[in-house]
C-alpha positions as CSV (number, residue, x, y, z in Angstrom):
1,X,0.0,0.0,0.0
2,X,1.7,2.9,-1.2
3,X,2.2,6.0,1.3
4,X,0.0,9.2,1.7
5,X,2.0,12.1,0.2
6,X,-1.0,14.3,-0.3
7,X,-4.1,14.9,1.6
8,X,-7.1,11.7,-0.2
9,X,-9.6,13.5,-2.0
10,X,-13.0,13.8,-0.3
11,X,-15.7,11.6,-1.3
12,X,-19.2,12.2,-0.4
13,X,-22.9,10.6,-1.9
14,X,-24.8,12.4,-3.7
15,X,-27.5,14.4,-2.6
16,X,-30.8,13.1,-0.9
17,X,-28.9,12.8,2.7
18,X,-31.4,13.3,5.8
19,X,-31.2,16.9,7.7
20,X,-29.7,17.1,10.8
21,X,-33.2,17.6,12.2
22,X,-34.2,14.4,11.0
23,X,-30.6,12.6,11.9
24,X,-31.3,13.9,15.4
25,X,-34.6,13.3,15.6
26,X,-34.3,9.7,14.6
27,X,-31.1,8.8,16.7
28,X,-33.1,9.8,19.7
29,X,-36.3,7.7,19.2
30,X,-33.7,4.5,18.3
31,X,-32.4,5.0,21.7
32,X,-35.6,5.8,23.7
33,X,-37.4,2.9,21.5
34,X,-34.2,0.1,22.5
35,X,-33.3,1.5,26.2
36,X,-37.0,2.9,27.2
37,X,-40.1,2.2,25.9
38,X,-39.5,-1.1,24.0
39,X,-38.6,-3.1,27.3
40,X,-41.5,-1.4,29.0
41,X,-43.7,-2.3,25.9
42,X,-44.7,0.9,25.4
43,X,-44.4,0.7,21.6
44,X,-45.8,-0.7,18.1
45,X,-45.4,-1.0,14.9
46,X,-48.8,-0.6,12.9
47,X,-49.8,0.9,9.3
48,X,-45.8,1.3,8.3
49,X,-45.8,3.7,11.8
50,X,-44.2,3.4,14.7
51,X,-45.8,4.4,17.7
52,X,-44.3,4.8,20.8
53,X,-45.1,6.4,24.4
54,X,-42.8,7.9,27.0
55,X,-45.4,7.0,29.7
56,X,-44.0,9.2,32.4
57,X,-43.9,12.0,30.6
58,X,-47.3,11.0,29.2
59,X,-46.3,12.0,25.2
60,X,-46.9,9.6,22.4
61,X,-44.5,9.8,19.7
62,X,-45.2,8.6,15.9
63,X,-42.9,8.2,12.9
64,X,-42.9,6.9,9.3
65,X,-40.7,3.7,8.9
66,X,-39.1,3.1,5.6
67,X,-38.5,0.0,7.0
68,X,-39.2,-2.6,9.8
69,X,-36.9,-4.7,11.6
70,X,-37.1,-7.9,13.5
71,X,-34.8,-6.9,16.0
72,X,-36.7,-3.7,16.4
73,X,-34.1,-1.9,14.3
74,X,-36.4,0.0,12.1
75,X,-35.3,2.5,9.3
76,X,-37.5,5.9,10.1
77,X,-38.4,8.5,7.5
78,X,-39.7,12.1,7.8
79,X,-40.3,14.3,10.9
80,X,-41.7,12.6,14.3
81,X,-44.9,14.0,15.7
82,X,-46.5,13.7,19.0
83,X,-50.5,13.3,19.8
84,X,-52.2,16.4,20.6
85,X,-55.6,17.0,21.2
86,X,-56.3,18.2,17.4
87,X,-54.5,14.6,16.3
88,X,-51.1,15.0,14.7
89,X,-48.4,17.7,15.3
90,X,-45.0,17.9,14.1
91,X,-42.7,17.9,16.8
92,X,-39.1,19.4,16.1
93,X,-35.7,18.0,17.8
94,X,-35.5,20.5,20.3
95,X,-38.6,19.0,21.9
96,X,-37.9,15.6,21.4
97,X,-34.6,16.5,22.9
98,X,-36.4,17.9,25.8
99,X,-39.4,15.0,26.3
100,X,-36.2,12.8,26.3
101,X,-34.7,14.6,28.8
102,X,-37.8,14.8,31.3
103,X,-38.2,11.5,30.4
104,X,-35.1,10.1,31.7
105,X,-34.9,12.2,34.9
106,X,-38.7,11.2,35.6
107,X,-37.4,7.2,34.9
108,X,-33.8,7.4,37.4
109,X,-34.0,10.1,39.4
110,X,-31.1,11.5,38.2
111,X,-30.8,14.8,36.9
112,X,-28.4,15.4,33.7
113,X,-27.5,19.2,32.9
114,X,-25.5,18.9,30.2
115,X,-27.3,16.8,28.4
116,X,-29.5,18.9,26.9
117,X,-26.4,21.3,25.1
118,X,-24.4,17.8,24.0
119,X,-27.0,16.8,21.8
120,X,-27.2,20.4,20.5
121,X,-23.8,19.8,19.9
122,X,-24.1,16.8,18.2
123,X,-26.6,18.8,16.3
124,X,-24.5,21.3,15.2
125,X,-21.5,19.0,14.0
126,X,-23.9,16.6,11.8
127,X,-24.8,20.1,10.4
128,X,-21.5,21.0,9.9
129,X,-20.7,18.0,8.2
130,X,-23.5,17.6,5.8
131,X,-22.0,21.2,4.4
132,X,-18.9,19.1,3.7
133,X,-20.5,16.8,0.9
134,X,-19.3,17.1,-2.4
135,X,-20.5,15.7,-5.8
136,X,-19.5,11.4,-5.4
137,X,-15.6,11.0,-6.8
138,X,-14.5,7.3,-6.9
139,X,-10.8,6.7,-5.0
140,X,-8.4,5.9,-7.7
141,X,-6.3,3.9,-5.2
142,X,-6.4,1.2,-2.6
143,X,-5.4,3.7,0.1
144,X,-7.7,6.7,-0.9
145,X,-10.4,4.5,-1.1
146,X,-9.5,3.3,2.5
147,X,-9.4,6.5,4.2
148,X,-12.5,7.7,2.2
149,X,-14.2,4.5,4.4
150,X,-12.3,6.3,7.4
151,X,-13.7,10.2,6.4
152,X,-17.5,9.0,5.5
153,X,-18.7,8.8,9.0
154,X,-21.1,12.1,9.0
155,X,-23.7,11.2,11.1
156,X,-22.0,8.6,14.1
157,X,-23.3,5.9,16.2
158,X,-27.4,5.6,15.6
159,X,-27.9,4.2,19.2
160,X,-25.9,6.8,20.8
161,X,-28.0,9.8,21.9
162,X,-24.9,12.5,21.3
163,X,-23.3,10.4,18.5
164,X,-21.6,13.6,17.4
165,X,-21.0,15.6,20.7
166,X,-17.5,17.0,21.1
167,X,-15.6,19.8,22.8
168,X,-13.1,22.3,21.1
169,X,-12.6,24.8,19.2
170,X,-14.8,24.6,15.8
171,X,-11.8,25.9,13.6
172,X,-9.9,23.3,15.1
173,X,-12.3,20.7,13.8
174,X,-12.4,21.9,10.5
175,X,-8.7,21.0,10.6
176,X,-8.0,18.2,12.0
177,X,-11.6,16.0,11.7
178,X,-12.1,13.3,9.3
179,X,-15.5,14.2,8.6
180,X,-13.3,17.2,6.5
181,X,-11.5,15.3,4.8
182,X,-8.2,16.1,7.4
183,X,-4.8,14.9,6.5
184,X,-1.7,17.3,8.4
185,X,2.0,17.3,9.3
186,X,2.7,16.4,13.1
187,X,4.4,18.8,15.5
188,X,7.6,17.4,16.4
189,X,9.9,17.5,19.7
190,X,13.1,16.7,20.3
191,X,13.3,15.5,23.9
192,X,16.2,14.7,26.4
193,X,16.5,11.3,26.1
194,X,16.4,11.1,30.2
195,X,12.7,12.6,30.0
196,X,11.2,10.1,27.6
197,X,9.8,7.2,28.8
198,X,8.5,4.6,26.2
199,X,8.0,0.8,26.5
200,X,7.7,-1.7,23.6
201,X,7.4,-5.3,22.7
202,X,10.1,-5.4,20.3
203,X,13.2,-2.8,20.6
204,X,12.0,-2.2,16.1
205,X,8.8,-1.3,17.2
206,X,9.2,2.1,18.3
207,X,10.8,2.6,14.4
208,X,8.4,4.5,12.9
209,X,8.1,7.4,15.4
210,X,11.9,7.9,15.2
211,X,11.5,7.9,11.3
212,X,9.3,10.5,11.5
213,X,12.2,13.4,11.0
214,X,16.1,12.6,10.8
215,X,17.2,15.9,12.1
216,X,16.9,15.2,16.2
217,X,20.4,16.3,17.9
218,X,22.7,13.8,20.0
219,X,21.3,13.4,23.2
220,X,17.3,13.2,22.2
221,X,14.8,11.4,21.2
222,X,12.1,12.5,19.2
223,X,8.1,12.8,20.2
224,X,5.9,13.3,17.2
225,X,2.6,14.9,18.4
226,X,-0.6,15.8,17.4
227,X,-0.8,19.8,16.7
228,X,-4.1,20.1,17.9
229,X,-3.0,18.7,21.1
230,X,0.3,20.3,21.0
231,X,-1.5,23.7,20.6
232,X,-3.8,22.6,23.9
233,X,-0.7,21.9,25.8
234,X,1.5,24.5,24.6
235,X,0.8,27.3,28.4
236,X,1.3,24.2,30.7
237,X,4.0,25.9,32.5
238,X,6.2,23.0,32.8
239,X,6.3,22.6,29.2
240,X,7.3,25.9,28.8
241,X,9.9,25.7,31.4
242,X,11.7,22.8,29.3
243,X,11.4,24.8,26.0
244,X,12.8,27.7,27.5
245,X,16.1,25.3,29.4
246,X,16.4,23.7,25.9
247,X,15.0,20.1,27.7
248,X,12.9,20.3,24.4
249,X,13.1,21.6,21.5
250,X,10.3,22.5,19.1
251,X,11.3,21.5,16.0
252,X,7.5,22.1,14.0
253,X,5.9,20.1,11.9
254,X,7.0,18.4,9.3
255,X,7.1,15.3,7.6
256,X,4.6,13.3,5.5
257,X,0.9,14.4,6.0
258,X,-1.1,11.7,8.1
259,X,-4.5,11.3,7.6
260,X,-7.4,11.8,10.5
261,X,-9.2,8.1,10.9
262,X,-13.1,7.8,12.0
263,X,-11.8,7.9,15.7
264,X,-10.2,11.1,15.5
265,X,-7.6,11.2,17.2
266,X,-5.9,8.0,15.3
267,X,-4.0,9.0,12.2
268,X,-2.3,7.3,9.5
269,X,0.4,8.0,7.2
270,X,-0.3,5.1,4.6
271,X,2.3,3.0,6.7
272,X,1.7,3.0,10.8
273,X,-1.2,4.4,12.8
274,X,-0.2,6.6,15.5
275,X,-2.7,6.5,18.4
276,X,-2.1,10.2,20.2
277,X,-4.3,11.5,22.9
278,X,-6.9,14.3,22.5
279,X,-7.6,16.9,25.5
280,X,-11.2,16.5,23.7
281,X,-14.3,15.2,24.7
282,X,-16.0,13.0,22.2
283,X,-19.4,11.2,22.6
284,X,-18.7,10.5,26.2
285,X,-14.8,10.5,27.1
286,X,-12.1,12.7,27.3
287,X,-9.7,10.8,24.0
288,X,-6.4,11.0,25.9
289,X,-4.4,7.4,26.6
290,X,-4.8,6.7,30.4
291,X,-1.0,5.9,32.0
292,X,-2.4,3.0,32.2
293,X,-4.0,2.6,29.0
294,X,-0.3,3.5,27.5
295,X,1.4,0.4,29.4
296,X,-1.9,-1.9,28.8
297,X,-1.6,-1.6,24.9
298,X,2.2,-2.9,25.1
299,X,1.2,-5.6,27.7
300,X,-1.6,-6.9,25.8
301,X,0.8,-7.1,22.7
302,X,3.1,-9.5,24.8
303,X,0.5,-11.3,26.5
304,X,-1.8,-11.8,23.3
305,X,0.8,-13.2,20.7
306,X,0.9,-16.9,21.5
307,X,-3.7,-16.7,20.7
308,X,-2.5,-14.3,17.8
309,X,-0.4,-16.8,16.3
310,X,-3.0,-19.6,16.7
311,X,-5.8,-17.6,15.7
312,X,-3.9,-16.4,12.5
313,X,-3.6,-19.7,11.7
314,X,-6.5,-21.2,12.8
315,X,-8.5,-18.2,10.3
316,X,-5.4,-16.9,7.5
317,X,-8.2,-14.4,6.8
318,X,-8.4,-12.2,9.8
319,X,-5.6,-10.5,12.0
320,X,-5.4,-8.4,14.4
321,X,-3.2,-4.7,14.1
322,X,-0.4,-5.3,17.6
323,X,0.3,-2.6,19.3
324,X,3.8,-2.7,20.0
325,X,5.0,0.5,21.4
326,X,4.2,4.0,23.3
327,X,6.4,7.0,23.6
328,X,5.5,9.7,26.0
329,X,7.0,12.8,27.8
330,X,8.1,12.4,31.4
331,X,8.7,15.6,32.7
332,X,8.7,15.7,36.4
333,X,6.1,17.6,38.3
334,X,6.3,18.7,41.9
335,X,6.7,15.4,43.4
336,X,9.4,14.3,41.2
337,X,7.3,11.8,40.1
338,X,6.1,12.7,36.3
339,X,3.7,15.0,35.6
340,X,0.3,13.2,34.5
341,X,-1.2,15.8,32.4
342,X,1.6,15.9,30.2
343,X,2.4,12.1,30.3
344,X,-1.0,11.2,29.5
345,X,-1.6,14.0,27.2
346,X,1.5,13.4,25.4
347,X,1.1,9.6,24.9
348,X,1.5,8.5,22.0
349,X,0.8,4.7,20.7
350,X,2.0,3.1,17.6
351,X,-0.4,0.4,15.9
352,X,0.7,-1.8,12.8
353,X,0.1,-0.2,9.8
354,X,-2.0,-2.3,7.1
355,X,1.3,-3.1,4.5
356,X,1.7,-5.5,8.1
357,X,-1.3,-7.7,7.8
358,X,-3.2,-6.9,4.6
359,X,-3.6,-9.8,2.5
360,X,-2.2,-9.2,-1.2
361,X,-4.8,-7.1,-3.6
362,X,-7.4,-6.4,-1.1
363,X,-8.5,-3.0,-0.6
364,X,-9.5,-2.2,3.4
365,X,-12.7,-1.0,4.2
366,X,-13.3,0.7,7.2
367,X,-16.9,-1.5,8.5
368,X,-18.6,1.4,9.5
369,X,-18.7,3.0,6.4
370,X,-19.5,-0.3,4.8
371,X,-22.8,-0.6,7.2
372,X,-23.9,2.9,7.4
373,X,-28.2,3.4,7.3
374,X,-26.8,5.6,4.3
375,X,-24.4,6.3,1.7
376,X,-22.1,9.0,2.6
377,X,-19.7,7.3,0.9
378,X,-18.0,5.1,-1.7
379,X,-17.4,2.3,0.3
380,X,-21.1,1.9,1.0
381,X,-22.5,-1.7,0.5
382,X,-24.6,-0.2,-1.8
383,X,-21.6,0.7,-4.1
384,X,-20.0,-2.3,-3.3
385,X,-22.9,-4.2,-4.4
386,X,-23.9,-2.0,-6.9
387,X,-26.5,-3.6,-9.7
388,X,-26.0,-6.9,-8.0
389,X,-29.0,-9.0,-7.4
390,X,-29.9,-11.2,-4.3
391,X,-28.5,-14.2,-4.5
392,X,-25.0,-12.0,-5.1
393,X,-26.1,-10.3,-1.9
394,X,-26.8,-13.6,-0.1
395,X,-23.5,-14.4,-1.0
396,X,-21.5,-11.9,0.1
397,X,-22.8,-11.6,2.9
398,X,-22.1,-15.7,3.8
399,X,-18.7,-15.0,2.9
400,X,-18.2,-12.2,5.2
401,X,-19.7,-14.2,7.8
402,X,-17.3,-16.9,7.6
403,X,-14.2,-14.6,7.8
404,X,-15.7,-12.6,10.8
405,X,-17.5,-14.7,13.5
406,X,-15.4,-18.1,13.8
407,X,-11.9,-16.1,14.9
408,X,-14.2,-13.6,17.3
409,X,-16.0,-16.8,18.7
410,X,-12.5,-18.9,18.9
411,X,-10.4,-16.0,20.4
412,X,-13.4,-16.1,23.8
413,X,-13.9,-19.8,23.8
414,X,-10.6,-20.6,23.3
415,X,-8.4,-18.3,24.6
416,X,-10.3,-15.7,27.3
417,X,-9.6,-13.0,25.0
418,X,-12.7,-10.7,24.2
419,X,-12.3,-8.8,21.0
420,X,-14.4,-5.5,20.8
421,X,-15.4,-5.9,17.3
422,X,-17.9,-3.1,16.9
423,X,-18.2,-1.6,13.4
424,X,-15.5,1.0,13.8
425,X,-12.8,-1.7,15.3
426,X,-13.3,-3.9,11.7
427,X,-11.8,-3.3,8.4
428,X,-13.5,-5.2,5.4
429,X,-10.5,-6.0,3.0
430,X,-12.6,-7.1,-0.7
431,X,-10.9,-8.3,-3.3
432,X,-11.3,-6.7,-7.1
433,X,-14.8,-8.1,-7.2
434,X,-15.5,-5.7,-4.2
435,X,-16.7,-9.8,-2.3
436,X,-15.0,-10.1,1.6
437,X,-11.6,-11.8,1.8
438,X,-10.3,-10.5,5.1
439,X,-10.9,-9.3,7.9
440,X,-8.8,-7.0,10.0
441,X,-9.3,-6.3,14.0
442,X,-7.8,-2.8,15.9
443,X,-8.1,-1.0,18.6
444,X,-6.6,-3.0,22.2
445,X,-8.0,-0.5,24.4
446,X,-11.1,-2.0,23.9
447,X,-9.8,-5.9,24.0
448,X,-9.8,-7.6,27.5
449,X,-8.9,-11.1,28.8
450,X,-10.9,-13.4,30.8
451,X,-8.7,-13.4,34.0
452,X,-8.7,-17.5,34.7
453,X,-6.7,-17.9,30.9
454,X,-4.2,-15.3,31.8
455,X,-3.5,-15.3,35.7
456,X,0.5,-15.4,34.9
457,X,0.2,-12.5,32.3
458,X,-1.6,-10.4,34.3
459,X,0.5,-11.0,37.5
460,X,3.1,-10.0,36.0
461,X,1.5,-6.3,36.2
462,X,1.2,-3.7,38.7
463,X,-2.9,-3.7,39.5
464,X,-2.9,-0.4,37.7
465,X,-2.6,-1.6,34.4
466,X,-3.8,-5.2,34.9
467,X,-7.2,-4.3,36.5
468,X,-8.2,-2.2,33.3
469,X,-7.6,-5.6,31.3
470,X,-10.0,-7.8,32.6
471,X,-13.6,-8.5,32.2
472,X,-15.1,-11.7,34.0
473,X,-16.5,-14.5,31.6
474,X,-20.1,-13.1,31.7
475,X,-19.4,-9.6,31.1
476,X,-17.2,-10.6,28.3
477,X,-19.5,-12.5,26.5
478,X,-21.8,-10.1,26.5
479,X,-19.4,-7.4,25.6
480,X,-18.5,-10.2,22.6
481,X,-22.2,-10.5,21.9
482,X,-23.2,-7.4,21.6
483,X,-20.0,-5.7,19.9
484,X,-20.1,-8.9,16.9
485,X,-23.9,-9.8,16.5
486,X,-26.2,-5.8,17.8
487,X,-23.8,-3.1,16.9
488,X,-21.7,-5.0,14.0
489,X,-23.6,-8.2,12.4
490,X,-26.6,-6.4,12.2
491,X,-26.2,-3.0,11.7
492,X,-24.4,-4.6,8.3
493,X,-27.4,-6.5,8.0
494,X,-29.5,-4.0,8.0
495,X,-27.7,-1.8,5.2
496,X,-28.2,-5.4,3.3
497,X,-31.6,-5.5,4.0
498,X,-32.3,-2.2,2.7
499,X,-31.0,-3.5,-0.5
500,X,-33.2,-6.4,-0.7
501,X,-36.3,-6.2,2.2
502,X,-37.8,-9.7,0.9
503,X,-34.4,-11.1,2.7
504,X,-33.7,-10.0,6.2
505,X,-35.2,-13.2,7.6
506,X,-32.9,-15.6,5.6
507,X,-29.7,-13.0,6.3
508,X,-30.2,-13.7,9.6
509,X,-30.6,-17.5,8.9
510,X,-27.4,-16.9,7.2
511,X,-26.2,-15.7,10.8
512,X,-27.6,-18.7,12.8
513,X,-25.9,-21.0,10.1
514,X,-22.5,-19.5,10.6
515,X,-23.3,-19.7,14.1
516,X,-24.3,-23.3,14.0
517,X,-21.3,-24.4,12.2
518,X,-19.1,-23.1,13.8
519,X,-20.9,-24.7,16.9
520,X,-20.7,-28.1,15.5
521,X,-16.7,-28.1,14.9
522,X,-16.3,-26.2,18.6
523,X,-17.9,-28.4,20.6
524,X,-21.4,-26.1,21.5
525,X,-20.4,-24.1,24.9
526,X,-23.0,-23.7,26.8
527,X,-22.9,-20.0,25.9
528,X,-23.1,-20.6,22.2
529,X,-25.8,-22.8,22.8
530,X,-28.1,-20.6,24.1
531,X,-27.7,-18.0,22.0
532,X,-28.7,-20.6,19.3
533,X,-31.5,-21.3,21.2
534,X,-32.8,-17.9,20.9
535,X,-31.7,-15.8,24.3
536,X,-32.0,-12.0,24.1
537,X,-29.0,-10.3,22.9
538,X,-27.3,-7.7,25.2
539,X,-27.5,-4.6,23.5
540,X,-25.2,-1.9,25.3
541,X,-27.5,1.0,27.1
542,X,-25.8,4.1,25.4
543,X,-28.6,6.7,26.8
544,X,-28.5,5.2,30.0
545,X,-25.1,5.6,30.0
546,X,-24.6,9.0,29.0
547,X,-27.9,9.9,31.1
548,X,-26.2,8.6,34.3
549,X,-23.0,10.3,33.4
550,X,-20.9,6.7,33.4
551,X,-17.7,5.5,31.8
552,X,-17.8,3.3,28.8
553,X,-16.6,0.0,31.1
554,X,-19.5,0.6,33.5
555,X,-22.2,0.6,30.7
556,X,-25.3,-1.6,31.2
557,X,-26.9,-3.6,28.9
558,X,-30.5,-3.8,28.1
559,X,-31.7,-7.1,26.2
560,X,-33.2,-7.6,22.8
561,X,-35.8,-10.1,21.6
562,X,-33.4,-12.5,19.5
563,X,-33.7,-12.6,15.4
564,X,-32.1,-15.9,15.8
565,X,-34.5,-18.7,16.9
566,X,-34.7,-20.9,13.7
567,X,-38.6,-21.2,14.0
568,X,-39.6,-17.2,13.9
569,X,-37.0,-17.0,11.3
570,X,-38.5,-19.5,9.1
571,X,-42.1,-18.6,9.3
572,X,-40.6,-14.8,8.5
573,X,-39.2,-16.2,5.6
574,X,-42.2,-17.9,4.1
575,X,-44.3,-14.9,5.0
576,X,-42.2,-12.1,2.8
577,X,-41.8,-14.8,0.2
């Protein structure tokens, strides 16, 4: 894959994108509908509506679908109104916002003031970036096409009430998001070798952030950082106290441009992703890499490579992207112990570039982009699959599933290693035909083990980092569950579905089959087995969540009616055939 020497060109659909009103509007009700009022069956589906009543607030809601779901999933269309005592009114975001809101404190107890202005703010970016759509230009190359799939994400997460929420300066944004197309020069440091502190798995690993620039006097090392952050830094007075001693040196940016990923803060140069942290709020967290967080990626590198190895060869089409290395600034602070704000702010991570793992002639998709409810860009599966008929769909689609649940399923039951496979932790690598023939996995800040499989890994760490490692069996599964089968398997799904309605029930049967098979050759776990039998799925509570102001690891989990048992999903079929 060749390297990015010039900023990709920005790719966009064409027009007939939803407003921000309606992406709002919609985003909210999927939330209320999953977390809310479908458990407390306080909604229904009747006359291509759906209807559904916050009961505490005493409002009932109504919305065109353009399509149903049978995991409750639905595709809306239009503006929602609310019932009013002259029948229907149109009911804007703001007030949905608000019923929401009243809603929620009515349900917990709990009050939420910022809630309210975050999902103005998500608001105002999906605005923003609906102004950045351009008329539809195809990628001429495998890695413009791949960080078009990176820069397509306009509208975010469609169970997440504040998909889009963020702090910082808009102007900043413009420059450094992906949603704009972003690809920039880092800043760069030179930095007394004494006041770096860096660990890796492999002494070659921390190679490409000392390729970055050649011109670092004896007696430093260099930190590449990300200017955004650098600029956020830059009146920490301890950091201005080195740069005035000469403990650092400010040597600009320069070198190759890297390009902003759908996470933001990750960038990529066409060769290694650098994961830097971001003294910006996004969705829910602040995106900096925790102390902890820094060590934990290196650790899990070491602990995970005997399962990566049998994985890998157990399933030659997946991987995983390591994470070999992080290089950070350790100035000390009062104490003498280093200063945290700059250590953690300063952290940078460096994560296999795709020339690593990529399997010969396969362009990588970015998942997300592939499953989006619409087509903000050319990696859509409705460019993918452009003109092709069902049975073509059908097809892809088993093929994917072959590459991507077996090694997910294999790396729990096998080895205690939870994967967080959620749409924007997956690359899709299709051959020329544009059909699946890898699959890649990122991101080990999500990953965990199953503490019983790796007791001598993980005493081999201070508590510190090993605590933040672990999940028990139970909450692992259903972090595996949900993140493979609610947020990935069938948001893809769904996008398929859209394609060709008559055949949601017998995509899902394509599910259970993959499921089944790989059941047969594994043994059946209890866990497995259940979930064939038609359990509810664990679906994570994202309004909850942010309602109740928790971290990500602390999320709860509200359960969905299963599209899996094998008899609603045959008389499905025969019904829409």
């Amino acid at each position: 894959m060749p390297s990015l020497t010039h900023p990709p060109a920005r790719t966009a659909a064409p027009a007939g994108l939803p407003t921000a009103d309606e992406v709002v509007a919609h985003t909210l009700l999927n939330c209320l509908l999953r977390e809310v009022s479908g458990p407390e069956h306080q909604s229904v589906v009747t006359d291509g509506r759906l209807l559904l009543r916050l009961p505490r607030r005493g409002v009932l809601l109504r919305v065109a679908l353009r399509r149903s779901s049978l995991l409750g999933a639905h595709r809306f269309t239009g503006p929602v109104s609310e019932q009013s005592q002259g029948g229907w009114a149109e009911l804007d975001w703001r007030r949905l916002a608000e019923y929401t809101h009243d809603e929620l404190w009515l349900r917990t107890g709990v009050r939420n003031e910022e809630f309210l202005e975050q999902i103005a703010s998500s608001h105002q970016a999906v605005g923003a970036a609906l102004l950045t759509v351009r008329a539809d230009q195809a990628p001429d190359d495998r890695l413009s096409a791949y960080l078009a799939s990176e820069q397509s994400l306009l509208f975010g997460h469609r169970f997440h009430p504040t998909p889009k929420a963020r702090t910082g300066d808009p102007r900043a944004w413009s420059a450094y998001a992906p949603e704009a197309g972003a690809a920039f020069p880092l800043r760069h440091l030179a930095v007394r070798t004494h006041l770096v502190a860096e660990e890796f798995a492999d002494p070659q690993a921390v190679a490409p952030l000392d390729r970055q620039r050649a011109d670092v006097p004896d007696g430093y090392r260099l930190l590449p950082a990300h200017p955004w952050q650098y600029q956020t830094l830059s009146g920490h007075p301890a950091l201005r106290a080195a740069l005035a001693d000469g403990d650092i040196l400010d040597l600009g940016p320069g070198g190759q441009p890297f390009a902003a990923t759908a996470s933001v803060r990750t960038l990529y140069d066409g060769q290694t992703f650098l994961k830097f942290s971001l003294n910006v709020r996004i969705t829910n967290c602040l995106r900096k890499n925790s102390s902890y967080e820094l060590s934990g990626a290196v650790a899990l590198t070491r602990a995970l490579a005997p399962a990566l190895a049998d994985l890998t060869r157990r399933f030659p089409g997946s991987a995983v992207l390591r994470e070999p290395a992080y290089r950070t600034l350790a100035l000390p602070g009062p104490d003498g112990t280093p200063d945290r704000a700059l250590f953690e702010g300063f952290g940078v991570i460096v994560r296999e570039g795709l020339p690593r793992r990529l399997a010969p002639g396969t362009t990588p998709l970015l998942a997300g982009a592939v499953a989006d409810e619409y087509p903000t860009g050319p990696a859509h599966i409705s460019r993918l699959l452009a003109g092709a008929d069902e049975q073509r769909a059908l097809a892809w689609w088993s093929a994917y599933l072959g590459l991507l649940l077996p090694p997910v399923l294999a790396a729990y039951f096998d080895h205690g290693l939870v994967l967080e496979p959620h749409l924007q932790n997956v690359l899709i690598c299709v051959d020329g035909d544009g059909m699946p023939a890898q699959v890649l996995f990122r991101d080990l800040e999500g990953t965990k083990l199953v503490p019983e499989y790796h007791a001598e890994a993980l005493a081999a760490l201070t508590p510190e980092v090993a605590g933040p490692l672990t999940y028990d069996a139970q909450r692992g599964w259903d972090r595996v569950v949900y993140c493979l089968l609610v947020n990935h398997v069938a948001e893809l799904l769904a996008a398929l579905a859209d394609l060709h309605p008559r055949a949601e029930a017998e995509l899902w049967g394509r599910v259970r089959d993959t499921l089944r098979a790989y059941a047969d050759r594994s043994g059946c776990p209890p866990r497995l087995a259940a979930l064939l039998a038609g359990v509810p799925l664990p679906a994570k509570a994202n309004l909850l969540t942010r309602w109740e102001r928790k971290a990500d690891r602390e999320a709860g989990y509200v359960r969905l009616p299963s599209p899996l048992v094998e008899d609603v999903l045959r008389d499905t079929a025969g019904s829409t055939r």
